[in-house]
C-alpha positions as CSV (number, residue, x, y, z in Angstrom):
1,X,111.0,54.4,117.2
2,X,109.7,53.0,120.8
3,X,111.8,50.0,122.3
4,X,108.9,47.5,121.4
5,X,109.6,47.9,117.6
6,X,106.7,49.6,116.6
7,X,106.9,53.4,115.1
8,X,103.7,55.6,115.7
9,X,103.2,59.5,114.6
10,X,101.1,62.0,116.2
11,X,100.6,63.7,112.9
12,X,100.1,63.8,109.6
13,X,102.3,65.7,106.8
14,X,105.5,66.4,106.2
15,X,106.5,68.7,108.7
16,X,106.1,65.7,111.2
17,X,108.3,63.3,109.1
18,X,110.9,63.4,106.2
19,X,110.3,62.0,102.9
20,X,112.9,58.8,102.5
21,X,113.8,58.4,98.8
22,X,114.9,55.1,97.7
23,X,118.3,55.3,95.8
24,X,120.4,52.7,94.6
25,X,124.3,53.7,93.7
26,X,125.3,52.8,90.1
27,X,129.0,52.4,89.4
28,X,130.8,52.5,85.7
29,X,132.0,49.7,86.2
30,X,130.1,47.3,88.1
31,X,128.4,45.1,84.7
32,X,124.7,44.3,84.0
33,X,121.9,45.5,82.7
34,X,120.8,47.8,85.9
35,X,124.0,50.2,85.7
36,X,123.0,52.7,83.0
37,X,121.6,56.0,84.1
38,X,118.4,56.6,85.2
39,X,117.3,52.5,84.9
40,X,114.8,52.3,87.4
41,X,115.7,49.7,90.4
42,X,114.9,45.9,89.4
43,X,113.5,44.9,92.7
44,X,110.7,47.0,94.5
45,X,110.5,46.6,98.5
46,X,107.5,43.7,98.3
47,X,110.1,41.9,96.0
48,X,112.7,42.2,98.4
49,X,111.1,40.8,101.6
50,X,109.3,38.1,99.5
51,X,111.6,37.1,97.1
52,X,114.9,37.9,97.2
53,X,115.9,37.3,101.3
54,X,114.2,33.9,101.0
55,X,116.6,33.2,98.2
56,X,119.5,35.2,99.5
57,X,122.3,32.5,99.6
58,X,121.4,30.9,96.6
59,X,122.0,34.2,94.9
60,X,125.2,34.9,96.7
61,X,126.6,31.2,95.5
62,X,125.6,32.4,92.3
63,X,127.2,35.6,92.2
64,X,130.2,33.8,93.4
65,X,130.4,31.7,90.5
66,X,129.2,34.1,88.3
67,X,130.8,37.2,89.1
68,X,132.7,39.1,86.2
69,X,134.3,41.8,88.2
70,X,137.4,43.5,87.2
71,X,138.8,42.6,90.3
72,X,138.3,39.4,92.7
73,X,135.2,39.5,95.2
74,X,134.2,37.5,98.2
75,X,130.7,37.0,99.3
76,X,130.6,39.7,101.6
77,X,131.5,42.0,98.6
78,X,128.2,42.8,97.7
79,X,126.1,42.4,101.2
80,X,124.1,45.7,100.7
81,X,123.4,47.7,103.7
82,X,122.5,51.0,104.1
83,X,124.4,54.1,105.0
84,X,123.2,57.7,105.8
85,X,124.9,60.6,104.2
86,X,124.3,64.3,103.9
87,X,123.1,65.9,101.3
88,X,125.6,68.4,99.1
89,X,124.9,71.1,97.0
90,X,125.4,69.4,93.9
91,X,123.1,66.5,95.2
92,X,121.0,69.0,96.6
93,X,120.1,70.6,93.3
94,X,119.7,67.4,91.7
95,X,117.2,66.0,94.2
96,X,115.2,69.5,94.2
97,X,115.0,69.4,90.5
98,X,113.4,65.9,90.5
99,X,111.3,66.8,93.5
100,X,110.2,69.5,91.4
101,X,109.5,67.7,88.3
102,X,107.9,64.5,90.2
103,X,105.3,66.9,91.4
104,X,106.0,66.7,95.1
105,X,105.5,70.2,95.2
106,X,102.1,70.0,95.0
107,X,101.2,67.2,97.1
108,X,103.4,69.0,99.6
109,X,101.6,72.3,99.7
110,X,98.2,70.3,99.7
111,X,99.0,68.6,102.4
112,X,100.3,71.8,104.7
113,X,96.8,72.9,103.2
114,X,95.0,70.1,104.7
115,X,97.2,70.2,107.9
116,X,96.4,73.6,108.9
117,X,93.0,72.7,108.4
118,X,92.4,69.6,109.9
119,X,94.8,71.0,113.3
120,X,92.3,72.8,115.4
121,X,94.8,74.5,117.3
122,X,96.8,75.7,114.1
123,X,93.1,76.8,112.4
124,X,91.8,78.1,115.1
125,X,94.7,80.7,115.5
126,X,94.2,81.6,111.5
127,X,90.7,81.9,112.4
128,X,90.8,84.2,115.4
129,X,93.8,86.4,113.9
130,X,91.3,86.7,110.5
131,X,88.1,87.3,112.5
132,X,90.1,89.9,114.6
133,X,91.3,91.4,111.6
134,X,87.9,91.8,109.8
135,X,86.2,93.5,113.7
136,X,89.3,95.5,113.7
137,X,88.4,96.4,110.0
138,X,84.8,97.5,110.3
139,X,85.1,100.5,112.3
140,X,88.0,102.0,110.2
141,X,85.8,100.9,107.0
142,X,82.8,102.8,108.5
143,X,85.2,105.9,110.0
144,X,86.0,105.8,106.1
145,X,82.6,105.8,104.5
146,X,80.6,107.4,106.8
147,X,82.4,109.5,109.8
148,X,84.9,111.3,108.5
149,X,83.7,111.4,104.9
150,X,80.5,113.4,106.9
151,X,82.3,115.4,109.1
152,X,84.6,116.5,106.3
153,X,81.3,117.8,104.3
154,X,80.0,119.2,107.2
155,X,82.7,121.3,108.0
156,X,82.5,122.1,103.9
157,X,79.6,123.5,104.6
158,X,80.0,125.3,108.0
159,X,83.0,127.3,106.9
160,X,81.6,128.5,103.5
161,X,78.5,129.5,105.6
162,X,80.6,131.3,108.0
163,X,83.2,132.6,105.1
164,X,80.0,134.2,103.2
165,X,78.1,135.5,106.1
166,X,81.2,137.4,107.6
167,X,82.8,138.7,104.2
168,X,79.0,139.9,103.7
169,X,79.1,141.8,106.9
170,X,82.7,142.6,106.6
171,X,82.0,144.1,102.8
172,X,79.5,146.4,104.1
173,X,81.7,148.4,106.8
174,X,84.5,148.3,104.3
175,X,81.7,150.2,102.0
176,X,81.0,152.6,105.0
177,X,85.0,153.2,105.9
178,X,85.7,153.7,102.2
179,X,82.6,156.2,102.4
180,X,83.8,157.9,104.9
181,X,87.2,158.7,104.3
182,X,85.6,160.2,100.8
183,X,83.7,162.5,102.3
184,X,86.4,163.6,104.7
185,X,88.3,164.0,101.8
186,X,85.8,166.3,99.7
187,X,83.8,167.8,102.6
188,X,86.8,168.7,104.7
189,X,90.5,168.1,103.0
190,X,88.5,170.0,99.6
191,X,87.5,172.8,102.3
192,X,91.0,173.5,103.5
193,X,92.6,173.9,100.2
194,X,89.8,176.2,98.9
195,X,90.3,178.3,101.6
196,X,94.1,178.3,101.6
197,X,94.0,179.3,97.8
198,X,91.2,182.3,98.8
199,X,93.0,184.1,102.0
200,X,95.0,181.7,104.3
201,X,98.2,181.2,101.5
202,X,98.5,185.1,101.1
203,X,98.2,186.2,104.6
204,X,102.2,186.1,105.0
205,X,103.2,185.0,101.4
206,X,105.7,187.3,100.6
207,X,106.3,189.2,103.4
208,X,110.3,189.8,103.4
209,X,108.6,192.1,100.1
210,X,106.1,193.7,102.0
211,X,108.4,194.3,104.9
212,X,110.7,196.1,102.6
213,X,108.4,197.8,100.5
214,X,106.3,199.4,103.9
215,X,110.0,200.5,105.1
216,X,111.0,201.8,101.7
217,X,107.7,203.8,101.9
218,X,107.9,204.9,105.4
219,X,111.4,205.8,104.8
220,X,110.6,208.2,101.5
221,X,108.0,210.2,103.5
222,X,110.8,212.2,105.3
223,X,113.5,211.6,102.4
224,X,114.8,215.8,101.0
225,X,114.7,215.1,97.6
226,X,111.1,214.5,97.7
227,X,109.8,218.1,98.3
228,X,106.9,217.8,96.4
229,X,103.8,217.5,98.5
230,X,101.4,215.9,96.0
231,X,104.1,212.7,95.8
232,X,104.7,212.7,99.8
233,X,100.8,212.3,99.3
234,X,101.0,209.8,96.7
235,X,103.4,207.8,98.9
236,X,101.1,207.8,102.3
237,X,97.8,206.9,100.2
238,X,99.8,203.6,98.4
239,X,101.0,202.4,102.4
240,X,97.3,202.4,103.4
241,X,95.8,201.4,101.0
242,X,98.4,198.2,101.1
243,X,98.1,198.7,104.8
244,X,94.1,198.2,104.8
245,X,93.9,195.6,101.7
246,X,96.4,193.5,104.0
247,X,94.2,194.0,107.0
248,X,91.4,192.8,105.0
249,X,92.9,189.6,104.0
250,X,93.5,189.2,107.7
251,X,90.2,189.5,108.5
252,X,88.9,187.1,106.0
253,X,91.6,184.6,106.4
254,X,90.7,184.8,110.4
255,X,87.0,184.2,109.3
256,X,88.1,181.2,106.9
257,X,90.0,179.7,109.2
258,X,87.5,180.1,112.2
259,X,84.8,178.7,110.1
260,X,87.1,175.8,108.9
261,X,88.2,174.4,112.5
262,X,84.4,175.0,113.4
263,X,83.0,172.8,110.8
264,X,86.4,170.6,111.0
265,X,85.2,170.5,115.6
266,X,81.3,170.5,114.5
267,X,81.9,167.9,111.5
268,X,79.6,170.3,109.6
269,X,79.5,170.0,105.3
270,X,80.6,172.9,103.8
271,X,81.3,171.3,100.5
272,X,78.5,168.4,98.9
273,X,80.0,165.6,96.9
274,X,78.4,162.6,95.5
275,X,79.7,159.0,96.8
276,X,78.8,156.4,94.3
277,X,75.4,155.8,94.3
278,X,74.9,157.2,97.7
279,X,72.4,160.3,97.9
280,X,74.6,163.9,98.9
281,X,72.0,164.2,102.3
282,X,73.5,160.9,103.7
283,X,77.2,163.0,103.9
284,X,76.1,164.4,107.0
285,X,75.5,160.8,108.8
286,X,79.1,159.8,108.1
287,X,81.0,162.3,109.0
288,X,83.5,160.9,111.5
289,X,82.7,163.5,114.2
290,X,84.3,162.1,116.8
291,X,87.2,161.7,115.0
292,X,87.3,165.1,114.3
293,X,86.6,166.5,118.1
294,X,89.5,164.3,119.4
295,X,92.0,165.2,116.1
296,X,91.9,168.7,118.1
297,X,92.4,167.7,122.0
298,X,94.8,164.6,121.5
299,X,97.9,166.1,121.7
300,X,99.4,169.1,123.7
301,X,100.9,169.8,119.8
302,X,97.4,170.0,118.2
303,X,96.1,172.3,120.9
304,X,98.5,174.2,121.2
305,X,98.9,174.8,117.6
306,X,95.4,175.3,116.5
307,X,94.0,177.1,118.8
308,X,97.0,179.7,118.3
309,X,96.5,180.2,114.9
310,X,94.2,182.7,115.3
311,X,96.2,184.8,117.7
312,X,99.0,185.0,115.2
313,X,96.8,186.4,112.4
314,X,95.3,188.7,115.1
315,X,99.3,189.9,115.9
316,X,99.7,190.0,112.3
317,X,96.7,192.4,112.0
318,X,98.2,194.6,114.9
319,X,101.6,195.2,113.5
320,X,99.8,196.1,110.5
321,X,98.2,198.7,112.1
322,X,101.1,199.9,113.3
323,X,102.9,200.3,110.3
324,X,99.5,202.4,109.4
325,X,100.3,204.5,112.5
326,X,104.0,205.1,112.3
327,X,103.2,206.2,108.6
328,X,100.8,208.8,109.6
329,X,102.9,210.2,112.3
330,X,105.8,210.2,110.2
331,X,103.9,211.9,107.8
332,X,102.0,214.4,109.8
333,X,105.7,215.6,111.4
334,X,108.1,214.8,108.9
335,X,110.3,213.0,111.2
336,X,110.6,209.1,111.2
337,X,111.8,206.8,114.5
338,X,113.9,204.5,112.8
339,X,114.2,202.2,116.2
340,X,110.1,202.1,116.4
341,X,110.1,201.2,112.2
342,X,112.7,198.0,113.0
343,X,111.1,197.0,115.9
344,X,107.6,197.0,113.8
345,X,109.2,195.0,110.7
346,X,111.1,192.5,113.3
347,X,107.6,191.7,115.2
348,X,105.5,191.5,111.6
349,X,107.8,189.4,110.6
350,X,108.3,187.2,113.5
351,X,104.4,187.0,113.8
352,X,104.5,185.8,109.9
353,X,106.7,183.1,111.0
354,X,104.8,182.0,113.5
355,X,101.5,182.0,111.7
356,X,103.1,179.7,108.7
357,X,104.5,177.2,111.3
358,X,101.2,177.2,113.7
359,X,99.4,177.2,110.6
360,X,101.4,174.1,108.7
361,X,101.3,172.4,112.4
362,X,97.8,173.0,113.1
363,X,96.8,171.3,109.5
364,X,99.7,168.2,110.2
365,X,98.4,167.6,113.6
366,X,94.4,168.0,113.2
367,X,93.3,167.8,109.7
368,X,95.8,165.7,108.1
369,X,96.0,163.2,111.3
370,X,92.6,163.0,111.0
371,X,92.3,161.8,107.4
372,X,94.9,159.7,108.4
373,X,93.0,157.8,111.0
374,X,90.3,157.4,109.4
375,X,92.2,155.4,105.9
376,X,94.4,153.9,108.7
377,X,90.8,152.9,110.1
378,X,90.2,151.0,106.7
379,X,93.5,149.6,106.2
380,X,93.4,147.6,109.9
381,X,89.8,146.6,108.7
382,X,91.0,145.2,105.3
383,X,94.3,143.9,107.2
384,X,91.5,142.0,109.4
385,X,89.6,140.3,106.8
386,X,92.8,139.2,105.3
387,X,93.4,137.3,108.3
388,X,90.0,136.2,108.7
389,X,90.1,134.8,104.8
390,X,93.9,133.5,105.2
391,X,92.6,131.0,108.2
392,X,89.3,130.3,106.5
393,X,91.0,129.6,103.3
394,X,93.9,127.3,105.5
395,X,90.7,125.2,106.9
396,X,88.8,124.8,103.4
397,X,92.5,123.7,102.1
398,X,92.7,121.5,104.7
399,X,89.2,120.0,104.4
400,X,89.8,119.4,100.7
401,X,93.1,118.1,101.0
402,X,91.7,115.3,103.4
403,X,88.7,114.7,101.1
404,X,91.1,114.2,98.3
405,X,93.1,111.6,100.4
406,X,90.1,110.0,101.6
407,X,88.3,109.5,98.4
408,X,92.0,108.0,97.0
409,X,92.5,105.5,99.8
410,X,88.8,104.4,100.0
411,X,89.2,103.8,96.0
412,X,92.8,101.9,96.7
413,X,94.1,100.8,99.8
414,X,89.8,100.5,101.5
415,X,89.1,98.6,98.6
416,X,91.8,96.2,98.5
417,X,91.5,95.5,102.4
418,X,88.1,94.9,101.8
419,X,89.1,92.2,99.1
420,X,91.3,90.9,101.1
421,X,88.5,90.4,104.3
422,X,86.7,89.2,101.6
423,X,89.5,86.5,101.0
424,X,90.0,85.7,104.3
425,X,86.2,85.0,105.0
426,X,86.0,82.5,101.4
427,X,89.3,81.0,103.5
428,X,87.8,80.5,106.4
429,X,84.2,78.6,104.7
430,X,86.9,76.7,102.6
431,X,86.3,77.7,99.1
432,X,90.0,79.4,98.6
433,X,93.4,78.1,100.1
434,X,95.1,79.3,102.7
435,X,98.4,79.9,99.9
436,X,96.4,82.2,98.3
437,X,95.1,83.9,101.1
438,X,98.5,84.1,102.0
439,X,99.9,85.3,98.8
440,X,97.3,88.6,99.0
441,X,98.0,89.4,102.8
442,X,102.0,88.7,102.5
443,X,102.3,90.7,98.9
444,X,104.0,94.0,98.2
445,X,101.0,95.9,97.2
446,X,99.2,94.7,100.6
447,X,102.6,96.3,102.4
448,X,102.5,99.7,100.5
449,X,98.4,99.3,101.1
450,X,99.6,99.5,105.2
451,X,102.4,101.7,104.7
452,X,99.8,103.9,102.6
453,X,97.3,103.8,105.4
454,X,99.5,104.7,108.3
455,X,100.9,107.4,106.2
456,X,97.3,108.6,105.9
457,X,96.3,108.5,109.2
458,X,99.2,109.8,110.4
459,X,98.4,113.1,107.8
460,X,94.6,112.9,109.4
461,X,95.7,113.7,113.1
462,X,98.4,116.3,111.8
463,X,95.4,117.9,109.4
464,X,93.2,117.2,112.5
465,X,95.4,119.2,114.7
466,X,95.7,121.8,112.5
467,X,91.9,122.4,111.8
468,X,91.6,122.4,115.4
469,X,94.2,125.4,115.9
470,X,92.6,126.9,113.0
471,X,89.1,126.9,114.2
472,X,90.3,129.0,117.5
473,X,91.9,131.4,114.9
474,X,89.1,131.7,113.0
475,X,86.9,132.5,115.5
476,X,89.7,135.2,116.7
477,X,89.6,137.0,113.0
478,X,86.0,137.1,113.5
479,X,85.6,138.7,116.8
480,X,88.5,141.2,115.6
481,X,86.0,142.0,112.6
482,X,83.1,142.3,114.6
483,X,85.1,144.5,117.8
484,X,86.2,146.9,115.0
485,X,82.9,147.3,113.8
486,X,81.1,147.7,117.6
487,X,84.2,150.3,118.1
488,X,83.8,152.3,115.8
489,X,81.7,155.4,117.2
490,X,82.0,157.3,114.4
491,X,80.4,155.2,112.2
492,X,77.4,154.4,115.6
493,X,75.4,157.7,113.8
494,X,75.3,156.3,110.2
495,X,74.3,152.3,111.4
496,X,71.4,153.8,113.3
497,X,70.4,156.2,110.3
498,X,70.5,153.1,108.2
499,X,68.6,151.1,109.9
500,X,71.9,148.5,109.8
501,X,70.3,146.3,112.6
502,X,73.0,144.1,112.7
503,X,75.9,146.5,113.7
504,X,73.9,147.8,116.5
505,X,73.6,144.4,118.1
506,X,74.6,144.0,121.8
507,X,78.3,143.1,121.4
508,X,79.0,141.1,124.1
509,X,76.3,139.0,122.6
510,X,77.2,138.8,119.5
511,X,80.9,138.0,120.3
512,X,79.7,135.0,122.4
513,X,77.4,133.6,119.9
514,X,80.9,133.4,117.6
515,X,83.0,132.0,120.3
516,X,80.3,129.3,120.9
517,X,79.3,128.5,117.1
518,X,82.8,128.2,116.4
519,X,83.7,125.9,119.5
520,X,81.0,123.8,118.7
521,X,82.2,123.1,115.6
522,X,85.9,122.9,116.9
523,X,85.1,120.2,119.2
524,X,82.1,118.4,117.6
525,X,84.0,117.7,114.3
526,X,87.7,117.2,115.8
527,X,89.4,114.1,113.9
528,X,91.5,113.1,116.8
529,X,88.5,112.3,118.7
530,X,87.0,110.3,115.7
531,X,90.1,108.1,114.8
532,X,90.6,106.9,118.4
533,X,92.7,103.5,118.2
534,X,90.9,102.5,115.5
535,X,93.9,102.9,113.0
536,X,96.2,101.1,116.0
537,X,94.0,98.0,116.3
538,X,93.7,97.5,112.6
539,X,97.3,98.0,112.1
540,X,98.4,95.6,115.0
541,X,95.4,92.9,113.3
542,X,97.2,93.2,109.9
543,X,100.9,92.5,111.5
544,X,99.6,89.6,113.2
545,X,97.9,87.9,110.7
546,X,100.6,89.1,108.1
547,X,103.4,88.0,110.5
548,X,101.7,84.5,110.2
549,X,101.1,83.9,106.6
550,X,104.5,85.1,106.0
551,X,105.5,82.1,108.1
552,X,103.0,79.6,106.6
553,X,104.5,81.1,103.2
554,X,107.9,80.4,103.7
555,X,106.9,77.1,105.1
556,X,105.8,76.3,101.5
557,X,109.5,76.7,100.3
558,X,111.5,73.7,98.7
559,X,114.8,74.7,98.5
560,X,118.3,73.2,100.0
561,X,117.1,74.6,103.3
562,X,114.2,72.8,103.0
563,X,116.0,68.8,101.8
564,X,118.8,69.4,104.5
565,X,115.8,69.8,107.4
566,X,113.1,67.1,105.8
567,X,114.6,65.0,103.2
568,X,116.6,62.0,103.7
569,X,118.5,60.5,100.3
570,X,118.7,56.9,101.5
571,X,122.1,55.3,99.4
572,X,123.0,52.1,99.3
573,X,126.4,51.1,99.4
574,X,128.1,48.1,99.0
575,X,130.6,47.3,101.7
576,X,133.5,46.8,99.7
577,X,134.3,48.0,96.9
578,X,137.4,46.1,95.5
579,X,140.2,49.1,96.8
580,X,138.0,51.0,99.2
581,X,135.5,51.1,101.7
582,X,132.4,53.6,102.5
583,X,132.0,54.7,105.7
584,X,129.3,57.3,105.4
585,X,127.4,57.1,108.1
586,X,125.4,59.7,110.2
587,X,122.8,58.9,112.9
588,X,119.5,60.3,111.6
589,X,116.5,58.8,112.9
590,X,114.8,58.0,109.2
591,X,112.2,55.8,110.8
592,X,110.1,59.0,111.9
593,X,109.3,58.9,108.5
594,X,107.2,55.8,109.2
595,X,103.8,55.0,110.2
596,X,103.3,51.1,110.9
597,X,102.1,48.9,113.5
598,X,104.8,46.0,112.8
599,X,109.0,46.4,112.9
600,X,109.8,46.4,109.5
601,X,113.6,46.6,107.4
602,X,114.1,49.3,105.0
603,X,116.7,48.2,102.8
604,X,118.1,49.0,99.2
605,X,119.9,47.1,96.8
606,X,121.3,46.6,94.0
607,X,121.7,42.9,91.9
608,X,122.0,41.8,89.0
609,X,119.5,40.0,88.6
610,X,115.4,40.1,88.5
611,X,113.6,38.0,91.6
């Protein structure tokens, strides 16, 4: 109130004012017909300005005379006046339940409808926070529906391109490497064991027994009890003709063996077998010559080994030979050197050795290291593709993973944001209220919607980064298949007989062109780069404007809160009542309440009587 008397407000509503309810104590036992509970007051505030203060000592004379009282009253006894109290639970719950029921409610949340309206500095924030929110929507809407929902197919598309292109080349060298270890099987492996079962096994198998049996011989040329010529004869003929069928298996395991490591150096086909469908003349194209060469100069072991192999069948040959000798002069003289016969069987024997250990290293160190390379060949080259297809398949994984999520959230969480722009526009042309508006953005599926979002963004950059990482890789287990098939020379003689243009490519070349298709596509299609702060704006949009209709929600609350802040229970007291006095008085400036151009007197009462 101003000191002239007047009371002016600078707004409208009730949260610049409290609501003043009008009520007039009842006692028990105070008489007359206005005491019963819930009897509406007698006199409204017209009637007590114009009637009853003109009147007011008649009706205190009368009261005076007329008073029934249970105990003895003055004039003074029942001056009304008013008194100020707060407002206690009990009252509290009262009052809200006949604010309730009187349908303040309503009024109440129509007019903080038309106050935030009709307050251009109150709307305009709304409008501005809404109208941020829906240019902070668009671009995530359209990263939605258009960018990443593209850029997701695209990448489809390029890897199962890429996938079927290199499995397609990758299939075909694992055709050749397959080929090839056949053919080094049957051509060459086949070749060693069918000359091992003709001449090589028997060269030294045995030959403690032959030992003994040559000495045994040797020995009964010159033994007395023999005196018969024709069985000293018999003996000599039986040690050369084991003598010379033992030199002949010498000489054809020396020309097996030779021709073996020359077809083994040469990677000439001894032996024809049919791969597949593959024609027998193509063998000779696929034979891993180079392989073969360097299987016999790798290692000090394999040349030293097989190129002594032959020596030892040659020494084996010469003590032979001298067995054949000591024989015949043992038999033309009749005596026998028994030192010369033990050094003979102790340097056959030691050759013999020699030859099965030269021989067993020779075939460890050259022919079986070479098969070795070459199925050791096709294992890296299948262990390659399996790292190729384990980062191809990590990227389509990926890919549909995030299409999955995209397609949910652009059914759910896109479709409800969109709603609720939607809302927020009808709000903003005034054709929904603001409550509602409020209801959608402050609700709990419009929280999880947000909570869902940033949980999905947040998976798109950690997907993003990982496609990103994976895209390198993959372009890695690509090279690594394409290297191993520019590397391998042994395989150069059978592209170029097959006319298999693309393994003959320049490989520097071709390696670039994969590097650069699959950086292109690393870079160009790279979610971090498309998300940007697109998911930050909208999210710091939504907890503005959320942040404010939760306030404008709560402010829509009548509760106790609510009555002890705005609403003012206006009692009215009699001064005296017969054995005690009320004294409840609290300053609280009521008049706010009021909008009038004149002092006025608010005042209660309570009297008998109708003015």
């Amino acid at each position: 109130m101003r000191q002239d008397g007047y009371v002016q407000l600078e707004g409208l509503g009730a949260d610049h004012g409290l609501r003043l309810i009008l009520n007039v104590e009842q006692y028990e036992y105070m008489p007359g017909p206005n005491n019963a509970a819930d009897y509406p007051p007698v006199c409204t505030l017209q009637q007590h300005q114009d009637c009853y203060l003109p009147r007011k000592a008649q009706i205190l004379e009368l009261v005076r005379k007329t008073c029934v009282c249970p105990v003895p009253c003055k004039s003074l006894l029942f001056e009304p006046t008013i008194s100020y109290a707060t407002i206690s639970t009990y009252a509290a719950e009262s009052l809200l339940s006949r604010i309730l029921d009187s349908g303040v409610q309503e009024r109440f949340i129509r007019a903080r409808e038309v106050t935030n309206r009709i307050q251009l500095k109150v709307f305009k924030t709304t409008r501005d926070l809404l109208i941020n929110l829906e240019n902070s929507f668009r671009p995530v809407k359209s990263f939605f529906d258009v960018d990443l929902a593209n850029r997701i197919n695209s990448q489809i598309e390029i890897i199962s391109n890429l996938y079927n292109t290199t499995k397609e080349q990758w299939a075909l060298k694992e055709h050749l490497n397959k080929y090839q270890i056949y053919v080094t099987e049957k051509c060459f492996i086949r070749l060693r064991e069918g000359m091992e079962e003709r001449t090589l096994r028997y060269i030294c198998f045995d030959f403690i027994s032959f030992i003994s049996r040559m000495e045994e011989q040797i020995r009964s040329l010159v033994k007395p009890e023999i005196i018969d010529k024709n069985l000293t004869d018999m003996i000599y003929f039986l040690i050369n003709r084991d003598s010379k069928e033992y030199m002949n298996k010498n000489v054809k395991a020396l020309q097996n063996f030779t021709e073996l490591m020359g077809a083994f150096a040469n990677g000439t086909l001894l032996f024809h077998y049919k791969y597949l469908n593959i024609p027998m003349w193509h063998n000779k194209y696929i034979v891993p010559r180079q392989l073969f060469n360097r299987s016999i100069t790798y290692s000090s072991n394999s040349i030293n080994h097989c190129h002594t192999v032959s020596k030892y069948i040659n020494k084996i040959r010469e003590y032979i030979e001298d067995y054949m000798k000591i024989a015949n002069d043992t038999y033309q003289t009749g005596k026998l050197n028994m030192s010369r016969l033990d050094i003979i069987s102790y340097r056959y024997a030691k050759a013999c050795r020699g030859f099965n250990f030269r021989k067993s290293a020779c075939y460890y160190f050259c022919i079986d290291w070479a098969l070795e390379e070459v199925k050791k060949k096709e294992v890296d080259f299948q262990m390659l593709w399996n790292d190729y297809e384990n980062v191809a398949n990590d990227i389509m994984l990926n890919l549909n993973n995030v299409n999955s999520l995209l397609s949910s959230v652009q059914a759910n969480i896109i479709a409800d944001l969109d709603a609720g722009i939607k809302l927020a526009n009808d709000y903003l042309n005034d054709t929904i209220s603001k409550r509602r508006l409020a209801s959608m953005l402050s609700s709990q599926k419009t929280n999880e919607d947000v909570n869902n979002l940033k949980a999905f963004f947040s998976e798109v950059r950690s997907r993003g980064t990982l496609l990103y990482d994976n895209w390198k890789k993959l372009s890695q287990a690509s090279v690594a298949i394409w290297k191993s098939i520019f590397t391998d020379e042994d395989c150069f003689e059978y592209y170029k007989f097959a006319n298999i243009t693309q393994f003959q490519e320049n490989p520097d070349d071709k390696i670039n062109e994969i590097e650069r298709t699959h950086e292109d596509v690393r870079n160009v299609y790279d979610f971090r780069h498309l998300i940007g702060n697109k998911d930050r704006d909208l999210f710091q949009a939504l907890e503005n404007i959320i942040q404010v209709m939760n306030a404008y929600k709560e402010s829509l609350k009548i509760d106790d809160k609510f009555l002890r802040k705005n609403i003012l229970e206006l009692a009215v007291f009699y001064r005296q009542l017969s054995y005690e006095e009320m004294r409840h008085q609290i300053a609280y400036n009521f008049f706010s309440l009021l909008y009038c151009r004149y002092q006025c007197q608010w005042i209660s009462y309570h009297t008998p009587t109708q003015s």
